[in-house]
C-alpha positions in Angstrom: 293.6 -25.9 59.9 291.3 -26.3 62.4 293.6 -27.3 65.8 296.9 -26.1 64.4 297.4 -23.8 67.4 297.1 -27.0 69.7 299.3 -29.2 67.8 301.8 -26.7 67.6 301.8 -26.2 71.3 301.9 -30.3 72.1 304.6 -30.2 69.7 307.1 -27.8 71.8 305.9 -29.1 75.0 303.8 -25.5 75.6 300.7 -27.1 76.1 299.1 -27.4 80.1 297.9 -31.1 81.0 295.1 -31.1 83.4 294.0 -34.2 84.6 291.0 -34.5 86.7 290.6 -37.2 89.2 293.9 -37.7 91.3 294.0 -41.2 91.8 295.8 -44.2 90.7 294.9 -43.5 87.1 295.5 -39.5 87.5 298.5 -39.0 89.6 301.0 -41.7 87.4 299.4 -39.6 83.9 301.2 -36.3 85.3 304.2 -38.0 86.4 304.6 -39.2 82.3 303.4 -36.0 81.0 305.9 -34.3 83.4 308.5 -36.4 82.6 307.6 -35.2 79.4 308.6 -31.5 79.6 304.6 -30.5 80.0 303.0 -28.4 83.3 300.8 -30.2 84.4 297.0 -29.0 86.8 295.5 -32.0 88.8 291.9 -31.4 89.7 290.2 -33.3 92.2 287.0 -32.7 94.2 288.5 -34.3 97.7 289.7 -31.1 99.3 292.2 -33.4 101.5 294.2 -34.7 98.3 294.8 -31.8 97.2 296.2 -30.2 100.5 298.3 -33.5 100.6 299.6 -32.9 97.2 300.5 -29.5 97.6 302.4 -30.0 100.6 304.8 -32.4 98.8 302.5 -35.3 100.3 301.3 -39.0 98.3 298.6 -40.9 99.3 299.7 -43.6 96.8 302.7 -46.3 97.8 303.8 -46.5 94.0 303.9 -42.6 93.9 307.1 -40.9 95.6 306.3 -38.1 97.9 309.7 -36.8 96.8 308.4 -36.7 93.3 305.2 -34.9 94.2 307.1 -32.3 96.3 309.9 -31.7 93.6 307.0 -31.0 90.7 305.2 -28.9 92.9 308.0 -26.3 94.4 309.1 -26.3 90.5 305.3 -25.4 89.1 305.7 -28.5 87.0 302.4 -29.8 88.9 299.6 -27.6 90.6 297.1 -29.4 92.5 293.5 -27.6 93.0 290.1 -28.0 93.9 289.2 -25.0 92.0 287.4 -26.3 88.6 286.7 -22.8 87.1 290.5 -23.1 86.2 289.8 -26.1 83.6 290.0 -23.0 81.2 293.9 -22.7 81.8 293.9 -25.8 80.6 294.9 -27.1 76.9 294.2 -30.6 77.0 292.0 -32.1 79.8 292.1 -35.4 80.5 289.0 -36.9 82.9 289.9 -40.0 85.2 287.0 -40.4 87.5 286.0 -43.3 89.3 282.7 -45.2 87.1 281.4 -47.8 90.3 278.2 -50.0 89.7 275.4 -49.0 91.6 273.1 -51.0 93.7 271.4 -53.3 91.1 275.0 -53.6 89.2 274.3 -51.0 86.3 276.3 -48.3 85.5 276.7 -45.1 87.6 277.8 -42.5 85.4 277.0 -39.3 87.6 280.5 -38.7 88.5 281.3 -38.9 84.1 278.6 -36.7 83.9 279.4 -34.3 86.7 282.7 -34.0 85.3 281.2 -32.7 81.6 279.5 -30.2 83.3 281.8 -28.9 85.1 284.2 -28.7 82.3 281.5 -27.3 80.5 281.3 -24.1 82.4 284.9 -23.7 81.0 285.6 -24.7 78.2 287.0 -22.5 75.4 288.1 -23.1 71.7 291.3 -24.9 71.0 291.0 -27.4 74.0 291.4 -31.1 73.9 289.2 -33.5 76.0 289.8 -37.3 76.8 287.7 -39.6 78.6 289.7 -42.3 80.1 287.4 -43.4 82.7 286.5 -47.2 82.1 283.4 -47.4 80.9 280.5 -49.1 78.3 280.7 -48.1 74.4 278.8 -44.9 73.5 279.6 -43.1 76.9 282.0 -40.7 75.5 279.1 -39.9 72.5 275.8 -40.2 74.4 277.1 -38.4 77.9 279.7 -36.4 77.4 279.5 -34.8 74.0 276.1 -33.1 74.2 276.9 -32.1 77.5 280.2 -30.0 76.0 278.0 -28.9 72.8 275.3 -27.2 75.0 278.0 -24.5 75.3 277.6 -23.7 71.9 280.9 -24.8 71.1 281.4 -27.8 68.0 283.3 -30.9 68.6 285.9 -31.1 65.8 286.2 -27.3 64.8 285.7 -25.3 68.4 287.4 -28.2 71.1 288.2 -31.6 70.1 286.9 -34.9 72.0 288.3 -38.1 72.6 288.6 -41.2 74.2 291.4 -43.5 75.3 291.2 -46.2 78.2 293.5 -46.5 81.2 296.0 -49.2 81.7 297.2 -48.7 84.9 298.7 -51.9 86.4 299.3 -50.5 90.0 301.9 -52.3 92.0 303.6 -53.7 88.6 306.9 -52.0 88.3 307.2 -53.4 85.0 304.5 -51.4 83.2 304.6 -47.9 84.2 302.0 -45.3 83.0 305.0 -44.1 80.3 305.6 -47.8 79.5 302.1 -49.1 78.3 300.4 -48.8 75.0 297.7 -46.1 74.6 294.7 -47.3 72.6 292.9 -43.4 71.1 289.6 -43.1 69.8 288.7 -39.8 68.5 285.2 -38.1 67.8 287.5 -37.1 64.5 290.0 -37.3 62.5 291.6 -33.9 64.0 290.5 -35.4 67.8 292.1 -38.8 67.2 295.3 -36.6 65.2 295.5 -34.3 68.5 295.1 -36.7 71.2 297.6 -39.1 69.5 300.4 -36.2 69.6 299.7 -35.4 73.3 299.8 -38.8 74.6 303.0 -39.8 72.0 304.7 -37.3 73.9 304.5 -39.5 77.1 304.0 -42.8 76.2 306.0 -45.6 74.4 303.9 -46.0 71.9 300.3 -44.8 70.5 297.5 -46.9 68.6 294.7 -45.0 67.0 291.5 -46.3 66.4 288.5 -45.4 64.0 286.1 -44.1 66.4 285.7 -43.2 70.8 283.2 -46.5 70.7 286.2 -48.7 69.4 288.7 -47.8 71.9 286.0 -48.4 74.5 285.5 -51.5 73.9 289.0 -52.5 73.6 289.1 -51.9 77.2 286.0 -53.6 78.0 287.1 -56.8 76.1 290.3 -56.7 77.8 289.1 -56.7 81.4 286.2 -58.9 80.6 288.8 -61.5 78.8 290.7 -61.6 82.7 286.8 -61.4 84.4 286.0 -64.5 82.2 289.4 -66.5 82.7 289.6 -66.1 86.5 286.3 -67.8 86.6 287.3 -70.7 84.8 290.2 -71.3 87.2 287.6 -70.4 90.0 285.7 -72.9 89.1 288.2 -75.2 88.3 289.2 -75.1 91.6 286.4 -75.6 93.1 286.2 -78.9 91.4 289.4 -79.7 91.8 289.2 -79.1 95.8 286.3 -81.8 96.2 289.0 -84.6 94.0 292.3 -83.2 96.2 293.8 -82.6 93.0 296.0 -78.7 93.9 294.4 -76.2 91.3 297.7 -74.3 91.4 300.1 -77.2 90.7 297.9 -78.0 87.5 298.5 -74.5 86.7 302.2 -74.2 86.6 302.2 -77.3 85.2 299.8 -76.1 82.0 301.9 -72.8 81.8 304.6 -75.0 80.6 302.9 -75.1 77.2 304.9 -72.4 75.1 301.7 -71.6 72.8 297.7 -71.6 73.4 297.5 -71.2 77.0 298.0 -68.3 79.7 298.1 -68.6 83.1 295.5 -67.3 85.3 294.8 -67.9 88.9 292.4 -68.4 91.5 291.3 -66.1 94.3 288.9 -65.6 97.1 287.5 -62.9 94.5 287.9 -60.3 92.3 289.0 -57.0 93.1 290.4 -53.7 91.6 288.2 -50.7 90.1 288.1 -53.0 86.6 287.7 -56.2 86.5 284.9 -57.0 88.8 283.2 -54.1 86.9 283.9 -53.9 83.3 281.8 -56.9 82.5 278.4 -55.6 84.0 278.9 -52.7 81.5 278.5 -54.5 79.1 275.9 -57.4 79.5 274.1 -53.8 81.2 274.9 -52.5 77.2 273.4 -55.8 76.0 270.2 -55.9 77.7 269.3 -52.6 76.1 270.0 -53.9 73.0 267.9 -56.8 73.6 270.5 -59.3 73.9 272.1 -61.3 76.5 276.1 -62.2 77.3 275.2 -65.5 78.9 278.9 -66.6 78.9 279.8 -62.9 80.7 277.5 -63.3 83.4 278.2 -66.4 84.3 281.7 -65.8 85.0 280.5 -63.0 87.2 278.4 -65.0 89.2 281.4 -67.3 89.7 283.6 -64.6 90.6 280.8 -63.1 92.7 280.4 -66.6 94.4 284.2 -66.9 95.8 284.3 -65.1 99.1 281.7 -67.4 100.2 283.1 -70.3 98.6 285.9 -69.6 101.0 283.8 -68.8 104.0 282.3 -72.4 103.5 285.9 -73.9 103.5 286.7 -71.8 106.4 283.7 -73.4 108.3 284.5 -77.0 107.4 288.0 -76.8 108.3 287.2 -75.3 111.5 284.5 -77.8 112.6 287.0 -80.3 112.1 288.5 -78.6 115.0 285.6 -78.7 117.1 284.9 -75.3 116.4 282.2 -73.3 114.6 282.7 -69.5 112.9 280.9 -67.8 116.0 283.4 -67.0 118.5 286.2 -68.0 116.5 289.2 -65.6 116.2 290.1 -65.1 112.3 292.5 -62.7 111.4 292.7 -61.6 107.5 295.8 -61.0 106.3 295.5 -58.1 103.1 293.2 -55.6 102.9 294.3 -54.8 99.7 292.6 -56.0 96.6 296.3 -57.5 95.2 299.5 -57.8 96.8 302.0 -54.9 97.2 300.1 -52.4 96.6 297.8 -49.8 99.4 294.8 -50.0 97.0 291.6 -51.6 98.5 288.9 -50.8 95.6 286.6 -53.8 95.2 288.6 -55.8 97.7 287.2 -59.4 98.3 288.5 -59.2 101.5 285.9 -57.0 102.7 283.3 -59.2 101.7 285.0 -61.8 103.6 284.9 -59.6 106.4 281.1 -58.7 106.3 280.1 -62.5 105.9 282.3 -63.3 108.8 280.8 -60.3 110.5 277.5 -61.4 110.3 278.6 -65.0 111.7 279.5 -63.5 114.9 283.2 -64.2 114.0 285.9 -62.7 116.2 287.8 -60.4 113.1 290.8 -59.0 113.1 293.0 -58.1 109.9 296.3 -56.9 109.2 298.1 -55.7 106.0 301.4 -53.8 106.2 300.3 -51.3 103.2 296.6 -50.5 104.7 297.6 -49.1 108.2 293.8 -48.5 108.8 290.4 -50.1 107.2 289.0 -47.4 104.8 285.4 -46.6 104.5 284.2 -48.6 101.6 281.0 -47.5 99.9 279.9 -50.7 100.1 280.3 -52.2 103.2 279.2 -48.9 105.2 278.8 -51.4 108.5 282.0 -53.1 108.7 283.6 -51.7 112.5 286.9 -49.4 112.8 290.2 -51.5 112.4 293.5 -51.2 112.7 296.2 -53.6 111.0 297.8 -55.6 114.0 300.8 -56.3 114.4 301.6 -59.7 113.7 304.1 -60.9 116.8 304.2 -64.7 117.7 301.3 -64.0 120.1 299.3 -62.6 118.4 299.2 -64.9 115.7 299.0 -68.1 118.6 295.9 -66.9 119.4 293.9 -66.7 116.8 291.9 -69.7 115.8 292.9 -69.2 112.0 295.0 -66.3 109.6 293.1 -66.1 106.2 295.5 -65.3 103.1 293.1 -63.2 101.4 296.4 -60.9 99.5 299.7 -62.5 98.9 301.9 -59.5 100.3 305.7 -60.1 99.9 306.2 -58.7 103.2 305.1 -61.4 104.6 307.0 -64.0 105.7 304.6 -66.9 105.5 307.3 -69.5 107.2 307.2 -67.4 110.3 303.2 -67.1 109.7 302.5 -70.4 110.0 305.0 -71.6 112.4 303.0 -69.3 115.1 299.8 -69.8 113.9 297.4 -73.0 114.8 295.5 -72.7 111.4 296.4 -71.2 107.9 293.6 -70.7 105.3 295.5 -69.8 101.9 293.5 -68.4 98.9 296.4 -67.5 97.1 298.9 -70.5 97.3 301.1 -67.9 99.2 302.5 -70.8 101.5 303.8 -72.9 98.7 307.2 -72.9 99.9 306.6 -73.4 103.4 308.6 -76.0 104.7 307.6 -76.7 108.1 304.3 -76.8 109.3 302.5 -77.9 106.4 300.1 -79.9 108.5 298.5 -76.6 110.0 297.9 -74.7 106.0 294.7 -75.5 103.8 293.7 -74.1 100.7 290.7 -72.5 99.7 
C-alpha cells in the first residue's frame, strides 16, 4: 500500500516532524509533537531565531526557554536555517506567515516560496501539510503543482494535505495538544496519513473530504469573530452617542443560556487572523464574480475603530481645553490582546500613527513588549521603549489610552495618578476611586 512505510513510522513514533516557520503557530506544534515521543527539525529563514533556539533561548512568553533548551541538548528539537535538510524530514508541516498586501489581497509569496524550497527536497514517502491560514484552493492551485514539477505524484510518491492552525496564544486553556485538528487531504491516503501524525499529538482529529473544505472551516471561523466584533463595534458606537455602556449590555445579554455569545468591543482588530481572514475571501469572491457585502462591511467597521477612538480621544480632550497637538498620550499595550508579547496586526499601532500624524506627544508602555517592533506596516512610526509607569510619569501625561487590557496592570493605581483615562477595553470596570477621571471609547 502506497504510504505504508510512513504510517508504520507515525505509528512507533519513528517518524521526523519538521515544521517550517518558527513562530507562534510552529514553535507550540513541536512542543505537542515532542511531547509526543517524535524528533522534531524547526526550519525558519530568520537566521537570529534559530541562533536563539539553539542556544536554549524563546522569543515567545507562552514558550519556556527551559523547554527549548531541554529538547535541544536531548536532539528532541534541532533548529536550522538550512532548507536542503527538508529531505531528513518525514512529514513537513508549513506555517508561514500569509499578510495582505497593499490593496488588501492575498500575498502568497512566502506559501509559494516555501513549495519551492521544499521542492528542491522532496523525496518519496514524505507527508506535507499546509497550515498557513489562507483562501480555499491555495493548497491545490499553489502548492501542489509546485511539488509535482519534481516529477514526483501527490497520492502515490509524497502525500499532501491541509489542516488550519488554531493557536489561541495567551489562552492557557487551549494548548496546541488541546485543540481540535480539522485535516483535509489531497486523498484518501493524504487525509489517512495526516490524521495519524497529528492524532499522535492532539486530543482529537476531524477529517474532512477535501484540502478546500478544511480551508474554509478556518476561514468561516475567523470571519464568524471578524463579523461579530463589528456588530458590537458598531453597537457601541451607537450606544456611546445614547450614554447607554456597550459592555454592561453585554454581560447582561451573556446571561441568556442559549442563542447568544458574547463578544466585545475594541479600538480594533488585531492578531495574524482575524483582521485578515475575511479579505481572503471576499478577494476569493470577486474572482468568482460575486460579492460578500455582509463581510466587507464588518471590515470596514473593524477597520474604522482606531479612529473612532482617536475622535473620542479629541472630544474628551477639548473638553479640557486641550487639542491632540502637543498633548502627552501614553498607550498602554502594544500587544494586539492582553497577556501575551504578540504585536501582529496591533490596533495600537494605528493608533500610534494617527496620533503621530496629529503632532501628539506619544509615549507607550506594555510590560510584555519591552521595545516597539518594526512593523511592516507602519515603517515610520519612531524607536520606543515601554516606560516605566511610576506615579510621575503617569501625572504628566495629558491622557493613558487602554488600547490592551494587560493583567499586570493595576488599573486602580493607573488612574489614581493619571489626570485622564481613555478605556477601549472596559479594563477599569472595577475601579473604585477616581471614576470621574476614566471615559470609554
Amino acid at each position: 500500500m502506497s504510504g505504508q512505510q510512513l504510517a508504520e513510522k507515525l505509528g512507533n513514533q519513528a517518524a521526523v516532524i519538521g515544521v517550517i516557520g518558527l513562530g507562534y503557530v510552529g514553535l507550540p506544534l513541536i512542543r505537542a509533537f515532542t511531547s509526543a515521543g517524535f524528533r522534531c527539525m524547526g526550519f525558519d529563514v530568520d537566521q537570529s531565531k534559530v541562533d536563539k533556539l539553539n542556544a536554549g533561548q524563546s522569543y515567545i512568553k507562552h514558550i519556556d526557554p527551559s523547554l527549548i533548551k531541554a529538547l535541544t541538548t536531548e536532539k528532541k528539537f534541532e533548529p536550522t536555517s538550512d532548507m536542503s535538510r527538508l529531505r531528513e524530514a518525514d512529514c513537513i508541516i508549513i506555517c508561514v506567515p500569509t499578510p495582505l498586501n497593499e490593496s488588501r489581497d492575498p500575498d502568497l509569496s512566502y506559501i509559494e516560496g516555501t513549495a519551492h524550497s521544499i521542492a528542491k527536497a522532496l523525496r518519496p514517502d514524505q507527508l506535507v501539510v499546509l497550515e498557513s491560514t489562507t483562501h480555499p484552493t491555495t493548497t491545490r492551485v499553489n502548492v501542489l503543482p509546485v511539488l509535482e514539477a519534481t516529477g514526483l505524484k501527490a497520492g502515490s510518491d509524497f502525500f499532501l494535505a491541509f489542516s488550519p492552525e488554531r493557536e489561541d496564544p495567551g489562552n492557557p486553556t487551549f494548548s496546541a495538544e488541546g485543540i481540535p485538528k480539522v485535516v483535509g487531504g489531497y486523498d484518501p491516503v493524504s487525509t489517512e496519513l495526516a490524521c495519524t501524525m497529528y492524532s499522535k499529538a492532539v486530543v482529537r482529529v476531524v477529517p474532512v473530504s477535501s484540502m478546500e473544505i478544511a480551508e474554509a472551516c478556518k476561514i468561516l471561523e475567523n470571519t464568524y469573530r471578524a463579523v461579530n466584533i463589528a456588530l458590537v463595534n458598531e453597537l457601541k458606537m451607537l450606544y456611546d452617542k445614547m450614554g447607554i455602556d456597550v459592555w454592561e449590555v453585554i454581560d447582561a445579554a451573556k446571561t441568556k443560556p442559549f442563542g447568544f455569545q458574547a463578544f466585545y468591543p475594541g479600538p480594533g482588530l488585531g492578531g495574524h487572523c482575524i483582521p485578515i481572514d475575511p479579505f481572503y475571501l471576499t478577494w476569493l469572491a470577486r474572482k468568482h464574480g460575486e460579492q460578500t457585502r455582509f463581510i466587507e462591511l464588518a471590515g470596514e467597521i473593524n477597520v474604522h475603530m482606531p479612529s473612532y477612538v482617536i475622535t473620542r480621544l479629541a472630544e474628551f480632550l477639548n473638553d479640557a481645553g486641550k487639542p491632540i497637538k502637543g498633548s502627552k498620550i501614553c498607550i498602554l499595550g502594544a500587544a494586539y490582546k492582553k497577556d501575551v508579547d504578540d504585536p501582529r496586526e496591533s490596533p495600537s499601532f494605528e493608533l500610534m500613527k494617527i496620533l503621530i500624524s496629529r503632532k501628539a506627544d506619544l509615549s507607550y508602555n506594555d510590560p510584555h513588549v519591552p521595545v516597539l517592533p518594526k512593523m511592516r506596516h507602519y515603517p515610520d512610526l519612531p524607536h520606543m521603549e515601554s516606560q516605566e509607569l511610576t506615579p510621575e510619569f503617569l501625572a504628566s501625561q495629558d491622557c493613558v489610552l487602554i488600547s490592551t487590557d494587560h493583567s499586570a496592570y493595576d488599573y486602580q493605581y493607573i488612574v489614581k495618578h493619571s489626570k485622564f483615562v481613555l478605556d477601549t477595553r472596559n479594563a477599569t470596570k472595577n475601579v473604585i476611586e477616581g471614576r470621574e477621571k476614566i471615559r470609554k471609547a
